[in-house]
C-alpha positions in Angstrom: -25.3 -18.3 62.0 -27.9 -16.9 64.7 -26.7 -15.0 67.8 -29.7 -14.1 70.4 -28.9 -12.1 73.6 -30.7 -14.6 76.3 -29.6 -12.9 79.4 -28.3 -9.5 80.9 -27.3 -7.5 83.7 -30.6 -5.2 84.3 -29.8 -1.6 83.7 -26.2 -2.2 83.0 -24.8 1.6 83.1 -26.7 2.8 85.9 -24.5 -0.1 87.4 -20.6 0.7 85.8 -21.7 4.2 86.9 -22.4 3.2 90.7 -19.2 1.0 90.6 -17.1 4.1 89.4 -18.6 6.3 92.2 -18.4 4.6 94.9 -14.2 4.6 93.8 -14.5 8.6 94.8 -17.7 8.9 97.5 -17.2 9.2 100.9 -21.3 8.5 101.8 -22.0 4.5 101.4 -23.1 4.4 97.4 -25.8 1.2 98.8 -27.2 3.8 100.6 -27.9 6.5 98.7 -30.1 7.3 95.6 -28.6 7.1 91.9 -29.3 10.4 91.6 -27.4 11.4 94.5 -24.6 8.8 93.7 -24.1 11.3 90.1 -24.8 14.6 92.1 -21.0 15.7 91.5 -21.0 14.5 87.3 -22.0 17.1 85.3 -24.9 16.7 82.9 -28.3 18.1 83.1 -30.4 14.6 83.4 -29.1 11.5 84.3 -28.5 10.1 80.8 -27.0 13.1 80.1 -24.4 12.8 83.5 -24.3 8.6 82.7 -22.8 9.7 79.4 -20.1 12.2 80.9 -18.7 10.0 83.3 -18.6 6.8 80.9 -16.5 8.7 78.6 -14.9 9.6 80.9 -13.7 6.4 82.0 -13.8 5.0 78.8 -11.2 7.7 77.8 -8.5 7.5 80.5 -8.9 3.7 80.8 -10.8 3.6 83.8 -11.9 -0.1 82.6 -12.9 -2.0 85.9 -16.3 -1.0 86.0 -17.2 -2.2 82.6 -16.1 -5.7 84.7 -19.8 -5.3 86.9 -22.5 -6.1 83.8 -22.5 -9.1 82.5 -24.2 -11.0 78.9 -24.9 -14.3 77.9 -25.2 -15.0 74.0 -26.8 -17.9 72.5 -25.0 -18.9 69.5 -26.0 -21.1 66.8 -24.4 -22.8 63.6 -20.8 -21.8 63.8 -18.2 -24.1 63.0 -15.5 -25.6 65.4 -12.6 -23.5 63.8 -14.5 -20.5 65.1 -15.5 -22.0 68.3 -11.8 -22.8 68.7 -10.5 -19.2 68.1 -13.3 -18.0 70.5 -12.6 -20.4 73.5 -8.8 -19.1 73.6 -10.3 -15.6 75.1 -9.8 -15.7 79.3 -12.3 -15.0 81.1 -15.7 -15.7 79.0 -17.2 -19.3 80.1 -18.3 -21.3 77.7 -21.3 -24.2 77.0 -20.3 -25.8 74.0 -22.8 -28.2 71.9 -21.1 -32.1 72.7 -20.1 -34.3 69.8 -19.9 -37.1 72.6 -23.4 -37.0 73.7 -25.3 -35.4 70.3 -24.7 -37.6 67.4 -25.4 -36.2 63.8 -26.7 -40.1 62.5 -29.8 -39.1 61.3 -28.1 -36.0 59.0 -28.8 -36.5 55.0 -25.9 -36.0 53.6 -27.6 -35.1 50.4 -28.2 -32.6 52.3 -25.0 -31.8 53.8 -23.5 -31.5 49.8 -26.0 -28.9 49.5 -24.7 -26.7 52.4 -26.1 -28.6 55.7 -24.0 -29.1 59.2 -20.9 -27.9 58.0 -20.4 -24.5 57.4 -19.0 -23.5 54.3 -16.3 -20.6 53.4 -16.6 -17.9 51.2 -13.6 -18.8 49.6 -15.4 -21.8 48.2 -18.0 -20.5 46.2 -17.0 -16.6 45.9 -14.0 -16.5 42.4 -13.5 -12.8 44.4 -12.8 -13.3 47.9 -9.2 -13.5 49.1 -8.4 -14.0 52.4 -5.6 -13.5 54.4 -2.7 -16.0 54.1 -4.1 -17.1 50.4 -1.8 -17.2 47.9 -3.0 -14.9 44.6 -5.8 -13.2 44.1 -9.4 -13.9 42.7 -9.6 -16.8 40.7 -11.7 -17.4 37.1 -15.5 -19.1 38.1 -14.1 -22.6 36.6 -11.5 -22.9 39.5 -14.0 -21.6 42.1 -16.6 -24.6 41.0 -13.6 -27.1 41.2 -13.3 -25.6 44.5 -16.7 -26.0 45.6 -16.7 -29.4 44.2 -14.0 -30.8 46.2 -15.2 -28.8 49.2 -18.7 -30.2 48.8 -17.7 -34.0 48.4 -14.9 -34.0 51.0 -17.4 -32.9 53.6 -20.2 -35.3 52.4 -17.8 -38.1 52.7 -16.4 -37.2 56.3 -20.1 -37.1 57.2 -20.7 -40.8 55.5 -17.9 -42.1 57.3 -19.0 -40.9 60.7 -22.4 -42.4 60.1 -21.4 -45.4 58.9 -18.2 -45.6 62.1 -21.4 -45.1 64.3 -23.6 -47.9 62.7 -20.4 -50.3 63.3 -20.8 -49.6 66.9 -18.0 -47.1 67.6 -19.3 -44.5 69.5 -19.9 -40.6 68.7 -17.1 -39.6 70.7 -14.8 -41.1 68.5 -16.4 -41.7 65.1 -16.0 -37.6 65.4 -12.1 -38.0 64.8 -13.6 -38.5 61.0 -15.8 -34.9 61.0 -14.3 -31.8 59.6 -13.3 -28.6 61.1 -15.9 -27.1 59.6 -18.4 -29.3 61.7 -21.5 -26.9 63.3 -21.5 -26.4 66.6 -23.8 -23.9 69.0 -22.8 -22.4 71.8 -23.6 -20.4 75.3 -21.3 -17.8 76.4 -21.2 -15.3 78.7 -18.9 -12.3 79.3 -18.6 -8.8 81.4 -18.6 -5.8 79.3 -15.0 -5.1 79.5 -14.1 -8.3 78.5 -16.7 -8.1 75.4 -15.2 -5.1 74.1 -11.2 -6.8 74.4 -12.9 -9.8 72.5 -14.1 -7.3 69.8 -11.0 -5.3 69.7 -9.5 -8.7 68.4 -12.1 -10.7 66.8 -14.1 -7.7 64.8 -10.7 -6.7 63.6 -9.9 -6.3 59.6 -7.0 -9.3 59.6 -9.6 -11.6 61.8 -11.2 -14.7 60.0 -13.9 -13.9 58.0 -16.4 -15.9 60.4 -14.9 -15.3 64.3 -15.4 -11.2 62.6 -19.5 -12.0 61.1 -20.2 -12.9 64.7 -18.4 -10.8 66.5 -20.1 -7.6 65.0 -23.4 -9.3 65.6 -23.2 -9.5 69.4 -21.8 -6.0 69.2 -25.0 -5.0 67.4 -26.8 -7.0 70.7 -24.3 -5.1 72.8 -25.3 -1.8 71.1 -28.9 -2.0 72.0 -28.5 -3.6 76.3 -25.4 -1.3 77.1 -25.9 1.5 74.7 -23.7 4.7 75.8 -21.1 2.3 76.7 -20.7 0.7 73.1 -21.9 3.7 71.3 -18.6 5.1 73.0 -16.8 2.1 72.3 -17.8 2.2 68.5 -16.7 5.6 67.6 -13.3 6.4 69.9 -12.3 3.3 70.9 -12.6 0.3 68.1 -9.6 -1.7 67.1 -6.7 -0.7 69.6 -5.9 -4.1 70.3 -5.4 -5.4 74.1 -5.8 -2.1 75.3 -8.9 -3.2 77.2 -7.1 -7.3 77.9 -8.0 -8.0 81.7 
């Protein structure tokens, strides 16, 4: 998996702070300086008042300013279970990678046993991991390599079958049928602050997936360093209390 920040709202703060002033200003906030707009917050510099009054609203749910900046994510090699958990959350817009139009005929699937195109769960090679609905615990490493056997050749063989559906002449968008759920996919999303924060009050959680959770904390790590008081805030008071922020 690789997620990369490719675009954001400029100074995204200075922004939810204008938005959240201009609730409470009599003088036109478009016609005023910043520093005038934060006159009345207390704080000694303007990071210092920035970080007063986004607590602030943070705290007593204040949340429609966070709606102003908005981030689009580049995300790469996730499969379509994840991508279908992500796409249920309102108000993000999507760009997902087609399987109509992109066809994987030229994949080895040597390679695809080894690890390629379809991503793999932990579950499958890790005798430790339990997840959430499994039944039992950790299993003993000769169960775990049955597993990753079976996992490794039922994924090779979708992928054979959808390359040799396509070399019959049956095209990609529904030789797919045959592709697993594990499938790769990339994806361009883009969301408001608010919104990412709801998304990562569900997705980051403890009982969330093990994958939807992996990239969920890494755009909060992108969010950490564009909208930093904000998620900084987010992170230490506010993390987990699911829907609280929902649109």
């Amino acid at each position: 998996m690789d997620v990369r920040l490719l675009e954001a709202t400029d100074d995204p703060e200075r922004v939810i702070c204008t938005g959240a002033r201009n609730d409470y200003s009599e003088p036109f906030v478009g016609s005023q300086s910043f520093a005038e707009t934060m006159a009345t917050i207390d704080g000694e510099t303007i990071e210092a008042k920035k970080r007063t009054l986004i607590g602030r609203l943070l705290d007593h749910g204040h949340f429609g300013p966070f709606e102003h900046p908005q981030a689009t994510f580049a995300v790469e090699g996730v499969s379509r279970s994840c991508m279908a958990q992500l796409t249920r959350h309102r108000h993000v817009s999507f760009d997902v990678q087609s399987m109509r139009y992109v066809a994987f005929d030229e994949v080895d699937p040597d390679e695809v046993r080894e690890g390629a195109m379809v991503v793999t769960p932990p579950s499958a090679t890790d005798p430790d991991w339990v997840g959430r609905n499994q039944r039992g615990g950790g299993v003993d490493e000769a169960t775990v390599e049955k597993r990753e056997t079976v996992f490794r050749e039922s994924v090779t063989s979708s992928v054979e079958s959808y390359q040799e559906l396509l070399d019959l002449g049956m095209a990609p968008e529904d030789a797919r049928f045959v592709l697993p759920i594990g499938t790769e996919v990339n994806i361009v999303m883009s969301m408001n602050a608010r919104m990412l924060m709801h998304v990562s009050d569900m997705r980051a959680a403890a009982d969330s997936q093990w994958e939807i959770r992996d990239l969920t904390e890494r755009v909060l790590d992108l969010a950490a360093e564009w909208c930093p008081i904000t998620f900084a805030h987010y992170e230490e008071h506010m993390k987990g209390r699911k829907n609280r922020l929902a649109p």
